[in-house]
C-alpha positions as CSV (number, residue, x, y, z in Angstrom):
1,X,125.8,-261.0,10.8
2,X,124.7,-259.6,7.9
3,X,120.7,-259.2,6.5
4,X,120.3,-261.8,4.1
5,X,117.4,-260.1,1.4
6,X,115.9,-262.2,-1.7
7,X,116.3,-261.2,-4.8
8,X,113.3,-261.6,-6.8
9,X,115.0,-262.6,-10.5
10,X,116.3,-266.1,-11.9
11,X,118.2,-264.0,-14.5
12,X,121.7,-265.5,-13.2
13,X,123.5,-262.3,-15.3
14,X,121.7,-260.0,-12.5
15,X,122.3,-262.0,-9.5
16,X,126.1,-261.6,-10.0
17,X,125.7,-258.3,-10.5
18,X,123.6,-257.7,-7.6
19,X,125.3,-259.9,-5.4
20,X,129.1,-257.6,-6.6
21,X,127.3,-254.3,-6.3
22,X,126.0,-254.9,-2.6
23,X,129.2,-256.3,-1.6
24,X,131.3,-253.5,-2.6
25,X,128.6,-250.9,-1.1
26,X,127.1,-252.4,2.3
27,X,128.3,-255.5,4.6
28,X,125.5,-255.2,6.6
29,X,123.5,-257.1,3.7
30,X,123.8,-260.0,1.5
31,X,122.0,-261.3,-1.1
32,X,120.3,-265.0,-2.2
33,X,119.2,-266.2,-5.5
34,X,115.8,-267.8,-5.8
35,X,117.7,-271.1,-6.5
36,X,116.4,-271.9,-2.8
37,X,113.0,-271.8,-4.3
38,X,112.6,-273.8,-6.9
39,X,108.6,-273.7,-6.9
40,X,108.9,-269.9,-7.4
41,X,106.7,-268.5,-9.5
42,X,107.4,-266.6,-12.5
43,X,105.6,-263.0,-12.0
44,X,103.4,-261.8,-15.0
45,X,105.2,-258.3,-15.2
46,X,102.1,-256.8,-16.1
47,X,102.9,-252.9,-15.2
48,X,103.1,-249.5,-17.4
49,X,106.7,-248.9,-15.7
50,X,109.9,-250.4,-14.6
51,X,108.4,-249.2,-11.2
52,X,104.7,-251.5,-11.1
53,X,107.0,-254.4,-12.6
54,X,109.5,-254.0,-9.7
55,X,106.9,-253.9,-7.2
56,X,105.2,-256.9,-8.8
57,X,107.8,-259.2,-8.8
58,X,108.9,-258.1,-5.3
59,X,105.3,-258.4,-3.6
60,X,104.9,-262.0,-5.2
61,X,107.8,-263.3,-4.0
62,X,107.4,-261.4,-0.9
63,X,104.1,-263.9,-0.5
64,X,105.9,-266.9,-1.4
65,X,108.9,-266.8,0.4
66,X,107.6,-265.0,3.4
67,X,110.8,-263.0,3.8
68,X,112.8,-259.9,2.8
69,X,112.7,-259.2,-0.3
70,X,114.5,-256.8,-3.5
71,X,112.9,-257.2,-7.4
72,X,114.5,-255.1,-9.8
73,X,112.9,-254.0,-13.2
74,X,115.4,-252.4,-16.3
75,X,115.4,-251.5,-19.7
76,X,117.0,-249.6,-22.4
77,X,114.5,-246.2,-23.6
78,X,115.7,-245.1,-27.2
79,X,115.0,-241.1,-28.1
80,X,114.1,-241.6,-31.1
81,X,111.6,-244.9,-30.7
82,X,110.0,-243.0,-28.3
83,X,111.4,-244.6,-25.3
84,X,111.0,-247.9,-26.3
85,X,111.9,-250.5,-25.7
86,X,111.5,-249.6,-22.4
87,X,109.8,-252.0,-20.5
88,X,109.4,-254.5,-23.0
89,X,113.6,-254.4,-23.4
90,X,113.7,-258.3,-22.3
91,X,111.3,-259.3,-25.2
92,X,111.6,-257.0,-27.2
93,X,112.5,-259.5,-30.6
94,X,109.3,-261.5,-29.4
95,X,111.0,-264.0,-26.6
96,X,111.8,-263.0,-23.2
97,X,115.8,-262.9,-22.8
98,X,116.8,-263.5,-26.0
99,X,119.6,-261.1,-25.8
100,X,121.3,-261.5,-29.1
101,X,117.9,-261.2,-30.8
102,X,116.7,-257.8,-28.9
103,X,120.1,-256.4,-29.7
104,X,120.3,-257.1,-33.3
105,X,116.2,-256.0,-33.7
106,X,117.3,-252.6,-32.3
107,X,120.1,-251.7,-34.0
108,X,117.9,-252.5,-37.2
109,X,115.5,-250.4,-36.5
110,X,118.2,-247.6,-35.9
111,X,119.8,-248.3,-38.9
112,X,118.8,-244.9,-40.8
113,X,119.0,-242.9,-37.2
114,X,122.2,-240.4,-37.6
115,X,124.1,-240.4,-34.6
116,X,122.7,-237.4,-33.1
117,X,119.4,-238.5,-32.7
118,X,120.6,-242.3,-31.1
119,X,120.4,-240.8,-27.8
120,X,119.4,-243.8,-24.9
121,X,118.5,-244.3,-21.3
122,X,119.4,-247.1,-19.2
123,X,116.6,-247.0,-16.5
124,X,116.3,-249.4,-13.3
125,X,113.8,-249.6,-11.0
126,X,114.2,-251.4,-7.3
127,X,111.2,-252.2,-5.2
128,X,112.0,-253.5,-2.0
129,X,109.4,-255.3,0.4
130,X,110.2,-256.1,3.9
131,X,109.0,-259.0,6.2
132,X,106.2,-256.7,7.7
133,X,104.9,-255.6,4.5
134,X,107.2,-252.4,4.3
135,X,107.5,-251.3,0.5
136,X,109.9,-248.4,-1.0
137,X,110.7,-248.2,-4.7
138,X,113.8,-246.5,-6.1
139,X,115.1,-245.7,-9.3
140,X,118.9,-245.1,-11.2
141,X,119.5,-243.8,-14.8
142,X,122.2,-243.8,-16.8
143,X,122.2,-241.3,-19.9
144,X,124.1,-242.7,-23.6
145,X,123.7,-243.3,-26.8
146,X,123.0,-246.2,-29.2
147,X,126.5,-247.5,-31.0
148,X,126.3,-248.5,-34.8
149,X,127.9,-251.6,-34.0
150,X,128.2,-254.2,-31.2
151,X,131.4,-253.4,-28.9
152,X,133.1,-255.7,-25.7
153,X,131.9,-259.0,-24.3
154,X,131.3,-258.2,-20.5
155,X,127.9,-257.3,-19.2
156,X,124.9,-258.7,-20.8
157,X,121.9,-257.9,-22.7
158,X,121.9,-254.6,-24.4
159,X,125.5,-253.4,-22.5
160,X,127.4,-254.2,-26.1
161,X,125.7,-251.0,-28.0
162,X,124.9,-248.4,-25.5
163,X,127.9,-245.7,-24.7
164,X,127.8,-243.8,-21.8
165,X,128.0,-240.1,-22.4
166,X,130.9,-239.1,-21.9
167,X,133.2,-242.3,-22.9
168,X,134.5,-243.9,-25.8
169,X,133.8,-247.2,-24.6
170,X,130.5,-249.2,-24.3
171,X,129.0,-250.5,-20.7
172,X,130.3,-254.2,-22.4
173,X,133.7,-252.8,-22.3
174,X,133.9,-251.4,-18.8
175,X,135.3,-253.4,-15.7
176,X,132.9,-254.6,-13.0
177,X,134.0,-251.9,-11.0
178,X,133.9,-249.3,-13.3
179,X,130.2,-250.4,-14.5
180,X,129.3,-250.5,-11.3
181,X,130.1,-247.0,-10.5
182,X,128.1,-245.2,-13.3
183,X,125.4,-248.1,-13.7
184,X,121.5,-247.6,-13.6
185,X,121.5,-250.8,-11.6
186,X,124.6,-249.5,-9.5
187,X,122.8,-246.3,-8.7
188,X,119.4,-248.2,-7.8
189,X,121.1,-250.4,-5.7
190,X,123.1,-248.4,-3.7
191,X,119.9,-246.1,-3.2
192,X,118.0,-249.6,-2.4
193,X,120.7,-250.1,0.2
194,X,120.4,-246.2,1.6
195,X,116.8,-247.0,2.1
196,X,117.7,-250.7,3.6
197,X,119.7,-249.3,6.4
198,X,116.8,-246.5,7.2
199,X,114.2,-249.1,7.5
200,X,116.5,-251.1,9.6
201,X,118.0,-248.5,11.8
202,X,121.5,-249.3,11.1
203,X,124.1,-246.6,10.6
204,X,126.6,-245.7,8.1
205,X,129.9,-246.5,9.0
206,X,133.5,-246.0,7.0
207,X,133.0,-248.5,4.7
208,X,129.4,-248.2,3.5
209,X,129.1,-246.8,0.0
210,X,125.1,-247.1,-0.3
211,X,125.0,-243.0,-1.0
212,X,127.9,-242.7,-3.7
């Protein structure tokens, strides 16, 4: 039987991709959406880094649901606005998850950059928080730049405009498998799941990918 973990987010985009990347990494865990929890509470992500907002969201719904739980906190950080919009990537046009809106407000304010100055981070941050009260926080980045125009119609919020270094293509033109691979959110999770199976004591057999 696998551990069944909560994951802190009602963003239904991330659930999937949660849910696909800890599938293809780890049996010995599964995830479930806050949708059993419809009193939930929405966390005031009131942190300095993708790291405090994690840890946020996790502890709070820690507290509420009294169990297991994962929070995960991303963004896109732009060389040349100075990192930004970093954590504020989800409301970064002024409304929280308006993705067409954040998307469209950065590539205007890059308008002017020339293309060797769009240079871009995709950061996560996982915080997980146990029954007991055990806490760990793990991060993944993936490196890229900033397109001139919006490219592919898989993945979600800024994934249409930032290129991966080293492909052509955008992380909205990759396959789930592929994405998941190279991801920031692939990378934390599979670190989230490394740390997981430490807490827990379980081992790593044949199939588990939580290290690649």
């Amino acid at each position: 039987m696998s551990i069944e973990l909560v994951f802190a987010s009602k963003n239904s985009h991330k659930l999937k991709e949660v849910e696909r990347i800890v599938q293809a990494a780890c049996k010995d865990f599964s995830i479930v959406g806050l949708h059993q929890w419809s009193d939930a509470p929405d966390v005031i992500e009131s942190g300095t880094t993708f790291a405090a907002n994690a840890l946020l969201k996790a502890r709070a719904l820690h507290e509420h649901t009294g169990r297991s739980v994962i929070a995960d906190d991303s963004g896109i950080c732009v060389d040349a606005l100075n990192g930004m919009p970093g954590i504020f990537s989800a409301r970064w046009a002024g409304t929280h998850g308006k993705d067409q809106e954040n998307l469209n407000l950065l590539l205007s304010q890059l308008a002017d950059v020339p293309d060797a100055r769009r240079g871009a981070q995709f950061v996560c941050a996982v915080a997980i928080v146990l029954e007991d009260g055990t806490e760990r926080v793990v991060e993944g980045l993936l490196d890229g730049s900033i397109t001139r125009q919006p490219r592919g119609d898989d993945g979600f919020g800024y994934d249409p405009i930032f290129q991966p270094t080293g492909l052509n293509l955008t992380t909205a033109q990759l396959d789930a498998v592929h994405k998941d691979l190279i991801s920031h959110r692939g990378q934390a999770m599979r670190a989230a799941i490394a740390e997981l199976k430490s807490l827990y004591n379980l081992g790593c057999g044949g199939d588990c990918a939580c290290k690649a």
